[in-house]
Structure formats: C-alpha cells, structure tokens
gemmi code that builds the backbone of each chain (N, CA, C; Angstrom):
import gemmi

chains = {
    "A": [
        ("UNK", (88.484, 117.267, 85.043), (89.779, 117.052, 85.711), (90.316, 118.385, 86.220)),
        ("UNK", (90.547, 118.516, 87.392), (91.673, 119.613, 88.275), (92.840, 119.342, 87.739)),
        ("UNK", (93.410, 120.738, 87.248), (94.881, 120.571, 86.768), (95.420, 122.026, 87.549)),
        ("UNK", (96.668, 121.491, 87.825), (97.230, 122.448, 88.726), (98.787, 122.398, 88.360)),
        ("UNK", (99.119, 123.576, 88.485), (101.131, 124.264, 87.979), (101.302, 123.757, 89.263)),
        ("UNK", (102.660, 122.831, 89.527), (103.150, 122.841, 90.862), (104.533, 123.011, 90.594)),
        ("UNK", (105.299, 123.265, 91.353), (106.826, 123.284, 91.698), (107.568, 122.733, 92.568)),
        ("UNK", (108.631, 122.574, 92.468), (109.539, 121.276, 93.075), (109.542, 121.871, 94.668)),
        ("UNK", (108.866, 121.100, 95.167), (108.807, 120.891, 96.881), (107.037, 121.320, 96.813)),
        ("UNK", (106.318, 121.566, 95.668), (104.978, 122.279, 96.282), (104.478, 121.069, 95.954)),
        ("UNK", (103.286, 121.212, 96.763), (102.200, 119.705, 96.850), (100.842, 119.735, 96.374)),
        ("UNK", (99.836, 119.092, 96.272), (98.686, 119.489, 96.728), (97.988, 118.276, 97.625)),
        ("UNK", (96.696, 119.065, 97.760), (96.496, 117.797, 99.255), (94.709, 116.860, 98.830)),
        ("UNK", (94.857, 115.770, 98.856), (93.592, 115.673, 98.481), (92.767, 115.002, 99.567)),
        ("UNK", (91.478, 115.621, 99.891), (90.623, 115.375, 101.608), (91.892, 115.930, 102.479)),
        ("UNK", (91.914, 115.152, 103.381), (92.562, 115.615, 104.859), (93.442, 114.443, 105.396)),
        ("UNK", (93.573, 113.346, 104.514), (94.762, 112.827, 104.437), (95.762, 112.159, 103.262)),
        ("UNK", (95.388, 112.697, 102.391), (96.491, 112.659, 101.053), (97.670, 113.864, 100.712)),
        ("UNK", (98.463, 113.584, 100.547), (98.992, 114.874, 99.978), (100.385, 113.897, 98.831)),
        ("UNK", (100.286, 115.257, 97.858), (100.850, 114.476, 96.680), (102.213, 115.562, 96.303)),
        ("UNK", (103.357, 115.506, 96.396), (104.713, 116.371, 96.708), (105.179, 116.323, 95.189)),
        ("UNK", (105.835, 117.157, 95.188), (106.946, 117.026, 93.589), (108.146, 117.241, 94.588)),
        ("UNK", (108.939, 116.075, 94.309), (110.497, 116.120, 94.979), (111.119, 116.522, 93.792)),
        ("UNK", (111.052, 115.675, 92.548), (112.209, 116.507, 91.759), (111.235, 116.389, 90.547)),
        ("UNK", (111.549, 117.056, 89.350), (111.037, 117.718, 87.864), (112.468, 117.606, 87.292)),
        ("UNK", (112.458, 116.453, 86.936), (113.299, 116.321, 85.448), (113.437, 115.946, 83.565)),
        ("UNK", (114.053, 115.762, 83.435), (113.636, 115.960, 81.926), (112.377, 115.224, 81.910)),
        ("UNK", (113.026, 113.936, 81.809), (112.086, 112.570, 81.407), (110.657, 112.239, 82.580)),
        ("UNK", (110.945, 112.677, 83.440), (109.774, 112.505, 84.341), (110.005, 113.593, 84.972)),
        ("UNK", (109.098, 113.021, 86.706), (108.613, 114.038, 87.702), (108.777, 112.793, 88.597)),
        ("UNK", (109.234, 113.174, 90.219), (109.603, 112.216, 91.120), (108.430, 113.096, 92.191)),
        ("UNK", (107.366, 112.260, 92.390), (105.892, 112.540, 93.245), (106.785, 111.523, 95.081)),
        ("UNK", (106.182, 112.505, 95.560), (106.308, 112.156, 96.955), (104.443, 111.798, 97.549)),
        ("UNK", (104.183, 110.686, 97.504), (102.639, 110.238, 97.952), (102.149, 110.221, 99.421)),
        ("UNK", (101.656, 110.826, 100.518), (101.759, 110.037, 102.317), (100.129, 110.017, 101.892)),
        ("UNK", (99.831, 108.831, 102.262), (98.360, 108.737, 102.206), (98.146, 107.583, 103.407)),
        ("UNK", (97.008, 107.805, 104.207), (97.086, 106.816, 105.010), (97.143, 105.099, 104.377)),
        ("UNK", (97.333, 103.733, 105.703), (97.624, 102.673, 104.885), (96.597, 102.122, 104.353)),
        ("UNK", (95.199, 102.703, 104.594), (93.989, 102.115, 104.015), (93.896, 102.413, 102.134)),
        ("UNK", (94.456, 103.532, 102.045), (94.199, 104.067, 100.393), (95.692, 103.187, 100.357)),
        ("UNK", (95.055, 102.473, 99.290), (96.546, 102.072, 98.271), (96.838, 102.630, 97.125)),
        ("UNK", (97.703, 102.684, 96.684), (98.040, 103.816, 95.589), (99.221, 102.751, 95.308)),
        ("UNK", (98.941, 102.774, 93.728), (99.743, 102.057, 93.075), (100.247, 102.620, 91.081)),
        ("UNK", (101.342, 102.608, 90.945), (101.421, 103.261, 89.285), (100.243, 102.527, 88.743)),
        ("UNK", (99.834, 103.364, 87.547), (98.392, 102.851, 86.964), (99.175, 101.580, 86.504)),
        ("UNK", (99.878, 101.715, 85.699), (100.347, 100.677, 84.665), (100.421, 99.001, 85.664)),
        ("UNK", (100.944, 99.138, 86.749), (101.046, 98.209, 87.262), (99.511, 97.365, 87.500)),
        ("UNK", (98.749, 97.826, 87.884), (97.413, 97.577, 88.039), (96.451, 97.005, 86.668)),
        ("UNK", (97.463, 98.070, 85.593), (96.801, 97.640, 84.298), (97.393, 96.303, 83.566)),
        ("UNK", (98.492, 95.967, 83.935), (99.449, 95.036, 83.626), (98.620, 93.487, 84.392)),
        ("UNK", (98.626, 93.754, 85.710), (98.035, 92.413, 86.182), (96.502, 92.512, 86.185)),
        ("UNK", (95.576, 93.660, 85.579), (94.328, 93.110, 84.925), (94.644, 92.681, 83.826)),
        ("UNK", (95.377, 92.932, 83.203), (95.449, 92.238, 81.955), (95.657, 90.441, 81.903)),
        ("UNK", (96.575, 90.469, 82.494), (97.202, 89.412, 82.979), (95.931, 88.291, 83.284)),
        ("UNK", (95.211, 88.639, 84.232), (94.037, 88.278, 84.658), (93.162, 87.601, 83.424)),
        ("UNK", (92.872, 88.997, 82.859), (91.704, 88.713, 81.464), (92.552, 87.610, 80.965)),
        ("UNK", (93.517, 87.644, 80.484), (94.344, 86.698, 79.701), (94.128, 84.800, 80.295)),
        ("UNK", (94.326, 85.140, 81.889), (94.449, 83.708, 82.353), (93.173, 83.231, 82.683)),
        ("UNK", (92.170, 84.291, 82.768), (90.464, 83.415, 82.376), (89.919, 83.486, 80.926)),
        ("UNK", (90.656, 84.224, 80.230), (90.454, 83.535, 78.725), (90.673, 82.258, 78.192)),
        ("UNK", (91.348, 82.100, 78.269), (92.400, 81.118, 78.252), (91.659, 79.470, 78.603)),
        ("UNK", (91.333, 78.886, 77.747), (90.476, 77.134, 78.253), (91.315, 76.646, 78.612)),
        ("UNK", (91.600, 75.968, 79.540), (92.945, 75.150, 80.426), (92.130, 73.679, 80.448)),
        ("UNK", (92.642, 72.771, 79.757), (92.720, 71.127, 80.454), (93.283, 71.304, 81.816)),
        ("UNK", (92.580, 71.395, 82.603), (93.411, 71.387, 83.998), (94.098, 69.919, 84.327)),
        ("UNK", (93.633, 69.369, 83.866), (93.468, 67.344, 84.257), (95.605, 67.343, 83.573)),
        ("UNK", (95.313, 67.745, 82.493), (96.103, 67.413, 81.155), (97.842, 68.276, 81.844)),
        ("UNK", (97.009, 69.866, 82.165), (98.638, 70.508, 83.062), (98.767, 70.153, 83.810)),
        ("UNK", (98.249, 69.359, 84.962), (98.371, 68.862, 86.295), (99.336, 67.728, 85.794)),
        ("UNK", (99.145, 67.198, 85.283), (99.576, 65.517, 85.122), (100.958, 65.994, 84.012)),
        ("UNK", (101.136, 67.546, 83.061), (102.020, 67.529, 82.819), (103.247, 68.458, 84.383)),
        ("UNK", (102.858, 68.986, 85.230), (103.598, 69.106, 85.946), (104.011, 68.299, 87.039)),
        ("UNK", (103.357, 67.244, 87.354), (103.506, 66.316, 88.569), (105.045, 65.297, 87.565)),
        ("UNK", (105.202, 65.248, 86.616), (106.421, 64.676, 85.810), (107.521, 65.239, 86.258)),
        ("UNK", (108.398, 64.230, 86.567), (109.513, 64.775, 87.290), (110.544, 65.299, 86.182)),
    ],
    "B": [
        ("UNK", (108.246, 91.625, 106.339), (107.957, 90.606, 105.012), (107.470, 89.257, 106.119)),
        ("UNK", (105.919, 88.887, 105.399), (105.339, 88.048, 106.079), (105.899, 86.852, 104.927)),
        ("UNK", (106.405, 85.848, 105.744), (107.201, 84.529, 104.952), (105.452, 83.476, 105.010)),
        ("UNK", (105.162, 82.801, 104.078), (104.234, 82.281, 103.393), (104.618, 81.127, 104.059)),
        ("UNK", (103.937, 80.332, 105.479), (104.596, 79.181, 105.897), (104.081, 78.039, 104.899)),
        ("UNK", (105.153, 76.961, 105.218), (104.624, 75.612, 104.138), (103.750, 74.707, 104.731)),
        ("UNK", (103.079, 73.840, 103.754), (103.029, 73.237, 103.787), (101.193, 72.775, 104.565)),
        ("UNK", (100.109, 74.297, 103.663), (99.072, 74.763, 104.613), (98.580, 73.260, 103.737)),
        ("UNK", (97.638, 73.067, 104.794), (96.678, 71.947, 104.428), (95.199, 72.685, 104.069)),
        ("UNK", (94.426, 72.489, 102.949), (93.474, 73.049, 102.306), (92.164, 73.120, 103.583)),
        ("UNK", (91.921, 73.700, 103.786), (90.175, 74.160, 104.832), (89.179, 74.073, 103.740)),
        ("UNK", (89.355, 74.349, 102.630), (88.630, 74.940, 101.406), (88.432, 74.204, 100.725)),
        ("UNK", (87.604, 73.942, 99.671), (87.460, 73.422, 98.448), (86.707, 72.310, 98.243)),
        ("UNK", (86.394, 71.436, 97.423), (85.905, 70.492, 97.353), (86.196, 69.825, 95.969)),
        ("UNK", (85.376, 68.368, 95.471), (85.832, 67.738, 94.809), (85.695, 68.286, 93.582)),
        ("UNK", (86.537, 68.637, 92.439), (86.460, 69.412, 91.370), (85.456, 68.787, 90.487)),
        ("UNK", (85.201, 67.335, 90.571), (84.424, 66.343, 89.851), (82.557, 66.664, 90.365)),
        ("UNK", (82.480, 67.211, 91.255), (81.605, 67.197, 92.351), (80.488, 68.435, 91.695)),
        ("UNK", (80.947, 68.864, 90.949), (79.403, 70.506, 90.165), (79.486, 71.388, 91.841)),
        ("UNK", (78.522, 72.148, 91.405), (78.155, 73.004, 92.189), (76.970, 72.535, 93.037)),
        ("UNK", (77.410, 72.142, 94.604), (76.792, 71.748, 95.426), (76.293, 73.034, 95.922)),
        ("UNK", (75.260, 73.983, 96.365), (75.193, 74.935, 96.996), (75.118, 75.281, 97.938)),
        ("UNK", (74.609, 74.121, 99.262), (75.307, 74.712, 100.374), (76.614, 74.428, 100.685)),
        ("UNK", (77.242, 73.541, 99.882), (78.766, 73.465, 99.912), (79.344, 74.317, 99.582)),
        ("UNK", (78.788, 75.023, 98.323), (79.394, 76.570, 98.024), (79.863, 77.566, 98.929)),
        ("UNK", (77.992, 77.548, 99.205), (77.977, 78.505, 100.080), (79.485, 78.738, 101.606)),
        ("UNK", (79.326, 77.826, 101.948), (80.337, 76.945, 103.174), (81.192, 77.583, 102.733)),
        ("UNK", (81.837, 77.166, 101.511), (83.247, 77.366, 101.108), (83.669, 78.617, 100.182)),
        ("UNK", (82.612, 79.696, 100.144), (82.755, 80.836, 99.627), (83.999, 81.577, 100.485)),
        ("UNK", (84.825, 82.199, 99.509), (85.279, 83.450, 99.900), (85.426, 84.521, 99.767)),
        ("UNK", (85.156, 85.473, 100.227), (84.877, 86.681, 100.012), (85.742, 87.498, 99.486)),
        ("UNK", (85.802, 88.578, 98.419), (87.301, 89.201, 97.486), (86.558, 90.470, 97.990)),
        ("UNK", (86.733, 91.287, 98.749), (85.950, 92.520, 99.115), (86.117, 93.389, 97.870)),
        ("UNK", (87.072, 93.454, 97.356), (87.934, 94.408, 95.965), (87.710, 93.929, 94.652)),
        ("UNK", (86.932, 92.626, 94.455), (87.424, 91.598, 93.568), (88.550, 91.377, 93.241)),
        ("UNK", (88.798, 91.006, 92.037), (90.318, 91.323, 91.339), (90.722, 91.827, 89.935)),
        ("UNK", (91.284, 92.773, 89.868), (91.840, 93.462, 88.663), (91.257, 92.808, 87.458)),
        ("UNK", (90.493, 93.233, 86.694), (89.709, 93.121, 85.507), (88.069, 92.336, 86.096)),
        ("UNK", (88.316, 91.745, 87.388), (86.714, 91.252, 87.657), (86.452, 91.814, 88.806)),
        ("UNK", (86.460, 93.458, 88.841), (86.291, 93.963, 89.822), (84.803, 93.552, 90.688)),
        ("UNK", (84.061, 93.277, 89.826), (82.481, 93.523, 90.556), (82.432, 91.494, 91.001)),
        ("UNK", (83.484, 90.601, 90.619), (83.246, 89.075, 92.039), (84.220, 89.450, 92.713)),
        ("UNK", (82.828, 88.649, 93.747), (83.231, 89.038, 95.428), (83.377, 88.039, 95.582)),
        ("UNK", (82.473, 86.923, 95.160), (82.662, 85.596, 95.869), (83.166, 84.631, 95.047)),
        ("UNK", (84.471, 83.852, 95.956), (84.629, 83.122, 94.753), (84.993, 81.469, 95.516)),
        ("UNK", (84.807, 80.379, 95.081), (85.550, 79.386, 95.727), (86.571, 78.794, 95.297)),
        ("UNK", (87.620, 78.051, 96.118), (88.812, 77.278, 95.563), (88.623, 75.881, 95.669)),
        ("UNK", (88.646, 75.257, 94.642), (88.644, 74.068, 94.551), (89.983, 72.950, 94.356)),
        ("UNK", (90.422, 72.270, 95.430), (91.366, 71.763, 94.882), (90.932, 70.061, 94.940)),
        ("UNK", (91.435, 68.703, 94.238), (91.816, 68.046, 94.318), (92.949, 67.499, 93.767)),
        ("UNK", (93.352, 65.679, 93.877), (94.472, 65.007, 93.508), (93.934, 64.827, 92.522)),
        ("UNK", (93.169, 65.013, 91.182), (93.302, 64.859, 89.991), (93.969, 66.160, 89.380)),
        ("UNK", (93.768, 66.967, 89.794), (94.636, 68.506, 89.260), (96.099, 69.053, 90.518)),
        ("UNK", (95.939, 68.381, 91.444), (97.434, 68.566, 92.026), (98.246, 68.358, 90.939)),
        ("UNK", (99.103, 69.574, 91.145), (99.742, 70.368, 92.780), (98.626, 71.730, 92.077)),
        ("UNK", (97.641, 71.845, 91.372), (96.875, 73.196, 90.457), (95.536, 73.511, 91.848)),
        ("UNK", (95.184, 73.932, 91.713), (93.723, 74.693, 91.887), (92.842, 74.929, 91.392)),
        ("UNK", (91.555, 75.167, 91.301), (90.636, 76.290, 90.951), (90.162, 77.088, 91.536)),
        ("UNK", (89.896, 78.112, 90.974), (89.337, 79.284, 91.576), (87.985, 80.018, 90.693)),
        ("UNK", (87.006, 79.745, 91.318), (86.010, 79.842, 90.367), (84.816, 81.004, 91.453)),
        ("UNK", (84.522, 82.022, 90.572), (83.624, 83.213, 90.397), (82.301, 82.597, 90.957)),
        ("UNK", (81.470, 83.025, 92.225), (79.842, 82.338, 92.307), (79.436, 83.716, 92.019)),
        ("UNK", (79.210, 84.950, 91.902), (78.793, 85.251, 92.086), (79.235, 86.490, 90.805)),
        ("UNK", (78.389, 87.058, 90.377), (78.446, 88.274, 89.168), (79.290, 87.456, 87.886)),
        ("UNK", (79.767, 87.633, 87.447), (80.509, 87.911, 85.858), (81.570, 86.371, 86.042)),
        ("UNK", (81.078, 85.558, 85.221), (82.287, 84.559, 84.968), (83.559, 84.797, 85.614)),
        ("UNK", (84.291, 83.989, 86.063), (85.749, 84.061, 86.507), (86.220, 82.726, 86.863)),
        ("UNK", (87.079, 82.168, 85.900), (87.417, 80.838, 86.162), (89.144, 81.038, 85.923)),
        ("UNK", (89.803, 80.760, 87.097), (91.211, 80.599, 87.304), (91.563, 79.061, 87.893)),
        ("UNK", (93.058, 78.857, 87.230), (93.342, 78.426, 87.888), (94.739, 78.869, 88.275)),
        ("UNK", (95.158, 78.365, 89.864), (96.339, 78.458, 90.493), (97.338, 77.780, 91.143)),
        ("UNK", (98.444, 77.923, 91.632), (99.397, 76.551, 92.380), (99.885, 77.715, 93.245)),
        ("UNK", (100.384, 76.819, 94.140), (100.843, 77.992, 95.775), (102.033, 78.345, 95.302)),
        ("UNK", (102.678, 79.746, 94.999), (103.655, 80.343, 94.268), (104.836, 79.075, 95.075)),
        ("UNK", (104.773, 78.861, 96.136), (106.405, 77.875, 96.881), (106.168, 76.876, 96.336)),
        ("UNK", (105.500, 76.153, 95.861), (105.752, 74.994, 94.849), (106.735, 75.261, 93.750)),
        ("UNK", (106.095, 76.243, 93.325), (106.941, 77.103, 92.227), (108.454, 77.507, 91.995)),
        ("UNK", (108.371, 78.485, 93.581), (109.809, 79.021, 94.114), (109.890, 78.443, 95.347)),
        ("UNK", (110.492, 77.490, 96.109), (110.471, 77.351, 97.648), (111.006, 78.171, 98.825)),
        ("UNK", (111.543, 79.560, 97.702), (111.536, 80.649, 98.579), (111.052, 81.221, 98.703)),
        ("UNK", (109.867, 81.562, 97.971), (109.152, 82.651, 97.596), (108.579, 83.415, 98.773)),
        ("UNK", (108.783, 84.525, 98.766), (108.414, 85.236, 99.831), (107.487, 86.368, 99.373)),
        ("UNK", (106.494, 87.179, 100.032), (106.172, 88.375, 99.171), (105.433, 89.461, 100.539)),
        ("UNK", (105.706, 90.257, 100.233), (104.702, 91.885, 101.311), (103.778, 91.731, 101.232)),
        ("UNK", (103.357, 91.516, 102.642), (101.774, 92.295, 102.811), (101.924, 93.656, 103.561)),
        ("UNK", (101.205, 94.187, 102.816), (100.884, 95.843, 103.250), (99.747, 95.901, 104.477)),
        ("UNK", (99.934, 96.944, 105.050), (98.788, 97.044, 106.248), (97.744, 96.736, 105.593)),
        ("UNK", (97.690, 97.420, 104.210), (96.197, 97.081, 104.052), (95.436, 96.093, 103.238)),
        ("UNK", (96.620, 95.485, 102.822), (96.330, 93.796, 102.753), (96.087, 93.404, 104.142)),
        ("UNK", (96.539, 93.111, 105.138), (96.160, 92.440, 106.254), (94.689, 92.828, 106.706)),
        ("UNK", (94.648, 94.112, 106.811), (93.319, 94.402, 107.080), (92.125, 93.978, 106.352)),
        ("UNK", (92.297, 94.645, 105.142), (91.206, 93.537, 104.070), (91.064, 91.997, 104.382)),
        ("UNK", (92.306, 91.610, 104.478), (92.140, 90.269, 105.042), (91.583, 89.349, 106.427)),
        ("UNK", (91.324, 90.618, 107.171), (91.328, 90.618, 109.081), (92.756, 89.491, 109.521)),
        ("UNK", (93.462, 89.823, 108.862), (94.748, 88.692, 109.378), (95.456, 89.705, 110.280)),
        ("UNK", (96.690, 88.839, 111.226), (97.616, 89.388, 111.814), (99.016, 89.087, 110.400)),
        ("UNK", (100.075, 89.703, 111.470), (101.358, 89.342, 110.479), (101.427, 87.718, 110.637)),
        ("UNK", (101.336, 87.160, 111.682), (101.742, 85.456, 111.544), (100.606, 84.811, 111.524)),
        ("UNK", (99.138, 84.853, 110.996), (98.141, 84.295, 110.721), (98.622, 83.079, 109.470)),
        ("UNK", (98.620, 82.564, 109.296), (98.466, 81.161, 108.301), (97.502, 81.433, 107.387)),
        ("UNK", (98.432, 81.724, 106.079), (97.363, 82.250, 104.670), (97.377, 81.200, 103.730)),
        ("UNK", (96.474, 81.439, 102.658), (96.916, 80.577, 101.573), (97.051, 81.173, 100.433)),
        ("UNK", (98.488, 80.561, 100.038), (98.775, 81.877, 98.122), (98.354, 80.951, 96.722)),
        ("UNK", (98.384, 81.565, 96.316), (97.926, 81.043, 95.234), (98.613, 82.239, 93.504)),
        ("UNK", (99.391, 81.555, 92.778), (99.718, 82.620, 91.677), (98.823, 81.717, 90.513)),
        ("UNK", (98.011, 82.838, 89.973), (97.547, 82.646, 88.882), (98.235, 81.939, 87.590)),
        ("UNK", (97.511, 80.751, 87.215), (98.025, 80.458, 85.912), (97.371, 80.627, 85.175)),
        ("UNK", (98.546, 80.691, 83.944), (98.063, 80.999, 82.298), (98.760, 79.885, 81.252)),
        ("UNK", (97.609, 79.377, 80.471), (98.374, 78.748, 79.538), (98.222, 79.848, 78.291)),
        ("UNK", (99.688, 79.923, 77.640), (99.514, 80.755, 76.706), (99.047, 80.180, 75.030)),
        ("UNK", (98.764, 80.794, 74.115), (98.359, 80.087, 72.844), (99.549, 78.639, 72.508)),
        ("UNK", (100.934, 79.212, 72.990), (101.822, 78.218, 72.070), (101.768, 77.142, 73.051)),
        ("UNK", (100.518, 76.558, 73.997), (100.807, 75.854, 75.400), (102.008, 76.085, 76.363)),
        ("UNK", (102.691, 77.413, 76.509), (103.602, 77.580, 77.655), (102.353, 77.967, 78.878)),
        ("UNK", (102.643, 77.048, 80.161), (102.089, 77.420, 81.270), (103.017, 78.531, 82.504)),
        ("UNK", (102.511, 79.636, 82.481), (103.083, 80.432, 83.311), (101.922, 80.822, 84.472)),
        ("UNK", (102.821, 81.296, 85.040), (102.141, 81.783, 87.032), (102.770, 82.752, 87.087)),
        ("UNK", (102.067, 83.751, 87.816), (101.634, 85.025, 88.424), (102.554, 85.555, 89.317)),
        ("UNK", (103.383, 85.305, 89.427), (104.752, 85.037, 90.833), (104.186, 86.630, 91.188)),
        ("UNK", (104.184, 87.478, 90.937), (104.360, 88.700, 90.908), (103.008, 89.393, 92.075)),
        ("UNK", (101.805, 89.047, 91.431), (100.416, 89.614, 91.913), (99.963, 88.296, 92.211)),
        ("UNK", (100.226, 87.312, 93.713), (99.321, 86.314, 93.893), (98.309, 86.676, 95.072)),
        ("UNK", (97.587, 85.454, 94.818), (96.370, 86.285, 95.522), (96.467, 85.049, 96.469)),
        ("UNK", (95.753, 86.201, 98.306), (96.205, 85.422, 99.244), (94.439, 85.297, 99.898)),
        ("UNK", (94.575, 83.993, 100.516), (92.963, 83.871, 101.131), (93.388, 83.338, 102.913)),
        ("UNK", (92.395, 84.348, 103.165), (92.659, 84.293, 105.144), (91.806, 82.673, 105.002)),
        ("UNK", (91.730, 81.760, 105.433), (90.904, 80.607, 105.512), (90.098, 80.376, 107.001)),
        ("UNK", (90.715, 81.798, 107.784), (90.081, 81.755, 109.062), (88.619, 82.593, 109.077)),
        ("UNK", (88.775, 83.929, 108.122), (87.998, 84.123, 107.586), (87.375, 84.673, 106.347)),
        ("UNK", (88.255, 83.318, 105.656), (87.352, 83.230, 103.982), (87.079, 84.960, 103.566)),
        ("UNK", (88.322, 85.229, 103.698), (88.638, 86.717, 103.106), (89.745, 86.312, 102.226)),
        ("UNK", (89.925, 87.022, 100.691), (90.765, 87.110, 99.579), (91.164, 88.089, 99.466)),
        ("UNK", (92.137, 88.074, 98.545), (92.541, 89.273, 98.144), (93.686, 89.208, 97.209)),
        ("UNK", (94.128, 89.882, 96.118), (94.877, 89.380, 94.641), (96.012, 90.930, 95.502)),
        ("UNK", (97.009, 90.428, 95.823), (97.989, 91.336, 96.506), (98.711, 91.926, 94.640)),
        ("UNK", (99.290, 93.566, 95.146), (99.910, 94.363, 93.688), (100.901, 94.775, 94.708)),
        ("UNK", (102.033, 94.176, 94.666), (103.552, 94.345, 95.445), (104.099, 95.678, 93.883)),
        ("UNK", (104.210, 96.744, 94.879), (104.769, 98.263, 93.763), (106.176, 97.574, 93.106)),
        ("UNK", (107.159, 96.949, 93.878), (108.116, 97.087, 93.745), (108.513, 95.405, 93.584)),
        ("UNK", (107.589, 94.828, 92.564), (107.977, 93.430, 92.363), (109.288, 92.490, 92.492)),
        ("UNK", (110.000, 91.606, 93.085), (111.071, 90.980, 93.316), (110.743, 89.553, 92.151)),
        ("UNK", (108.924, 89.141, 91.793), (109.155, 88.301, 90.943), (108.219, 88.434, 89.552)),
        ("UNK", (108.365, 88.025, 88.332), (108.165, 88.300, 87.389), (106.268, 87.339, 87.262)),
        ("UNK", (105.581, 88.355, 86.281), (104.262, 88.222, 85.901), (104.133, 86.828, 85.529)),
        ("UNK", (105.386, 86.526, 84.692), (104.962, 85.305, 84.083), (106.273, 84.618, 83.910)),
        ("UNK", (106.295, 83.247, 84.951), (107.204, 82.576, 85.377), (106.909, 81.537, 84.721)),
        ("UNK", (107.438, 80.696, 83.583), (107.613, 79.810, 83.006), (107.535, 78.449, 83.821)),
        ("UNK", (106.303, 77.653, 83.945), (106.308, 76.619, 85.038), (106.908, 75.476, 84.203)),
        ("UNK", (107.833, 74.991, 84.681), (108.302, 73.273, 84.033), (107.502, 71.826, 84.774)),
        ("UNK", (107.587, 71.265, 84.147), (107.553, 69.658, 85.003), (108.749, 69.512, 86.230)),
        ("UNK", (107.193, 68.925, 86.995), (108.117, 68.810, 88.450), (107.836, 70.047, 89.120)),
        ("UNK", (107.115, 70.946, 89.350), (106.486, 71.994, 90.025), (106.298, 71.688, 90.851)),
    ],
}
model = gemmi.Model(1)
for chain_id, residues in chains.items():
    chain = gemmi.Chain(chain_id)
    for i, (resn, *xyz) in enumerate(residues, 1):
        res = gemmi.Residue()
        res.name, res.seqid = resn, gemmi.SeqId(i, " ")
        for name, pos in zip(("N", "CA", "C"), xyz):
            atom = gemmi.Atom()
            atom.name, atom.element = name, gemmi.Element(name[0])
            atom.pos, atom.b_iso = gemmi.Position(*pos), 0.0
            res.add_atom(atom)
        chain.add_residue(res)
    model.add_chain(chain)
structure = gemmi.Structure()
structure.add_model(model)
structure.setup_entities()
C-alpha cells in the first residue's frame, strides 16, 4: 500500500484521470473531494459491503416463493 | 432522476414450473457485466416470472456460482419509487435516460419469516438489450430493508 501525508487542499492523482482532494481534516474524519471520470464508480466501501451482504443474506435464505406470493397478493 | 415508468410488461422469463429449457435460457439470458455484490464472478442470469409467484420474480444465476433471488418491481412496493441512474449505469446498461427498464428490489425472508426488499440497491435490466445491473445509489432516499406487508 502507498501511503502518503496530505494537507487540507493537497491531493493526489491516480492515472490521468482520478484525483483524490482533502477539503477539510477534522477531528472525527477527513472530507475527500473525488473527480474521477463517469465510467469509474467510486462508492464508500461500507456501502458496497452492506448490500453484498444483503445479497449473501437474500440467496441464503430458502424462500417458498409459491407460499410469499400468495401471502402478499392478500389484501 | 430517471422515473421507473409503470406498468412494463415482462419480454423475459418463462414458466417457473417449466426447469431449465436451454435454448430458452439461452434466449432469455441476461447479461450482469459486474455481476452483483457478493456474486461478483455471474454474468448471466435469467428472470423468471409467473402468476403462481406474482406480483415476486426469480432471478436465477446460469452461469458460475449458485445465485438464486428473488424480486418484486420496487413500485409495487412504493408507487413512487423513484431512483438515479448514473452515467455509468446507463452505459453498462447501453440505455438512454427514457429507455423502458425493468427494476426489480431484492427479497429477503428473514429467520423470524419477515419478508423485506432491497428498496435501496435494486437491480435494473435493459430488456432491449438483456443487460443488468444491481444499481448502489451513494446517497440512498430508501432503506435496505423495507418491511413488505400483504397487498404489495
């Protein structure tokens, strides 16, 4: 892993169209400024880790499909 | 904000009773270029719907590592439901902004039998060309796990 000291307004750039900003450094966090073109998506890890999870969970999971269908079609 | 029109009529799927026909598969494969979050490596997957599991879905893995979902079109759910596509959702998808998609939020039945959906990360399929994709909105407006009642 590249680890690098940055300071509030310094960036670094990753290839030739990422660049990753520190707008502000405060206690509890760090506020990142991201421009990456719209093909790279960039998303907080956690979020990504949250709906794989989510995922694993809802193909774990044996579903009567027959059984929830027929309990949601009940008015 | 691309609004999710109603009321798509299925292109896709076949009879859930029906096994795995394979050139029907094949036909009705769609392609997840990305897979989806925890089944990164299926690409292909098909949706199966009929009137024995209406208003539900399936969504079932042909290809690499098990993956059996099922789903309901989040506006059944919410009839407002609206959600972002990013440029590069559309592109993955080869859609325009007013192309005619189909959503789908993942369900879960949990251990105590509560059935919840995905409101949050649903996954949208171009049906023009059988391109998928499980959309991650940064800045969610609806929750992971939406408590579905009777009457959905």
């Amino acid at each position: 892993m590249l680890v690098f000291t940055r300071r509030k307004h310094e960036a670094i750039r990753i290839g030739d169209r990422i660049e990753v900003r520190v707008l502000r450094v405060g206690r509890d966090g760090v506020r990142l400024g991201i421009t990456a073109p719209p093909d790279v998506p960039v998303h907080r890890e956690e979020i990504y880790e949250e709906i794989r999870q989510a995922n694993r969970a809802a193909h774990a999971v044996p579903t009567d499909v027959t059984a929830l269908a027929v309990r949601l079609r009940q008015p | 904000m691309t609004t999710p029109s109603a009321a798509v009529s299925l292109p896709i799927g076949a009879d859930a009773s029906a096994g795995a026909v394979p050139s029907e598969v094949a036909q009705n494969a769609v392609a997840f270029p990305d897979g989806i979050p925890g089944f990164e490596s299926c690409r292909q997957f098909v949706l199966v719907a009929s009137d024995e599991i209406a208003p539900l879905q399936r969504l079932h893995s042909i290809q690499g590592p098990s993956a059996n979902f099922v789903g309901i079109d989040p506006r059944l759910v919410l009839p407002s439901y609206r959600c972002h596509l990013s440029d590069h959702d559309l592109r993955v998808l080869d859609a325009q902004p007013d192309t005619t998609l189909l959503w789908l939020a993942i369900v879960t039945v949990e251990t105590d039998g509560t059935a919840v959906a995905n409101l949050r990360a649903p996954i949208v399929i171009n049906p023009e060309r059988m391109l998928g994709r499980q959309v991650l909105p940064d800045e969610g407006l609806y929750p992971i796990r939406h408590v579905l009642s009777p009457g959905a």
